[in-house]
C-alpha positions in Angstrom: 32.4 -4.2 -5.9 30.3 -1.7 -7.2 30.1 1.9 -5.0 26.9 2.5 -3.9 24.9 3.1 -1.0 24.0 -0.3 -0.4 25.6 -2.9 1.5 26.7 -5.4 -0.3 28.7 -8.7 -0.4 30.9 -9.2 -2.8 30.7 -13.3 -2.6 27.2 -13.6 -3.1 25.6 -10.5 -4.4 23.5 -9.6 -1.2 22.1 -6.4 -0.2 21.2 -5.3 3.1 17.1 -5.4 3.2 17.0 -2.3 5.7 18.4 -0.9 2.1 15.3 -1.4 0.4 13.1 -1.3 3.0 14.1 2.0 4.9 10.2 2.7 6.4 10.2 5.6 3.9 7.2 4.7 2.0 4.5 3.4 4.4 1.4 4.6 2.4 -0.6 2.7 -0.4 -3.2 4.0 -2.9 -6.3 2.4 -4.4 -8.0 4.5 -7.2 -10.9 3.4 -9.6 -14.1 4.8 -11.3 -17.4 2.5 -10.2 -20.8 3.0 -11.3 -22.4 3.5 -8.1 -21.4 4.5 -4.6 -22.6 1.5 -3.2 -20.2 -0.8 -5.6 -17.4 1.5 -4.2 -18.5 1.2 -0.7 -18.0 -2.6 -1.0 -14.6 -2.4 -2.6 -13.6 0.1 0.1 -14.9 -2.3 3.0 -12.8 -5.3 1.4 -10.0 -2.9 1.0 -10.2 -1.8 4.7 -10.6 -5.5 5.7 -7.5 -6.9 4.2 -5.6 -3.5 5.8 -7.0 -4.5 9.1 -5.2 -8.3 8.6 -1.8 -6.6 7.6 -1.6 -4.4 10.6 0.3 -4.7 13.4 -1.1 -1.0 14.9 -4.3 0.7 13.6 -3.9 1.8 9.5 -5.1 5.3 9.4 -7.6 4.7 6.1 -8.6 7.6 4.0 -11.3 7.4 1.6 -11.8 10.2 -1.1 -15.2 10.5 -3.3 -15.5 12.1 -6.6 -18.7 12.7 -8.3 -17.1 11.8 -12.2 -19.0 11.8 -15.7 -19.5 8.0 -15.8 -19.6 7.0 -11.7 -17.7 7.7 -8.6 -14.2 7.7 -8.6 -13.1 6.2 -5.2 -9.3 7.1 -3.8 -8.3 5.8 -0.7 -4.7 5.8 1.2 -3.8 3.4 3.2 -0.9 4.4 6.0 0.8 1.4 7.6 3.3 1.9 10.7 5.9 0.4 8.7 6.9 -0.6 5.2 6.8 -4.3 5.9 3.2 -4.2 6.6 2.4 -1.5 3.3 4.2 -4.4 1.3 2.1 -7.2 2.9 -0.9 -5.3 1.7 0.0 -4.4 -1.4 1.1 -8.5 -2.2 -1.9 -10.0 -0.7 -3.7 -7.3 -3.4 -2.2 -10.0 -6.2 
């Protein structure tokens, strides 16, 4: 067995999931140029929505506008109470 700071099982090649998910990384980011303001309003609505479904307490959502060359660039973070529910977010983004 390999020395690392997993835990592992030698028999079946398993790995503790509190390994990989450690709550260390509860935050996702969108970023993307649209034309308008409005046409990122809508995205950041949708965004928010599907956020809303993955939470088990209130995601803290923070939108960012930047006036850009060819539209608004829209940046938003989205900070989960746990990793699980980050993940869940992030998947149902698929």
């Amino acid at each position: 067995m390999s020395k690392n700071t997993a835990d592992e099982t030698p028999v079946c090649c398993c790995i503790d999931v509190g390994s990989i998910i450690d709550n260390t990384d509860c935050t996702a980011t969108y970023s993307r140029v649209f034309a308008t303001k409005a046409e990122a309003d809508e995205t950041l609505a949708a965004l928010s929505e599907k956020a809303r479904a993955a939470e088990s307490e209130p995601c803290q959502i923070v939108p960012r506008y930047t006036e850009e060359a060819d539209g608004v660039r829209l940046d938003i973070d989205f900070t989960f109470s746990c990793q699980a529910e980050t993940m869940i977010f992030q998947l149902g983004l698929r």
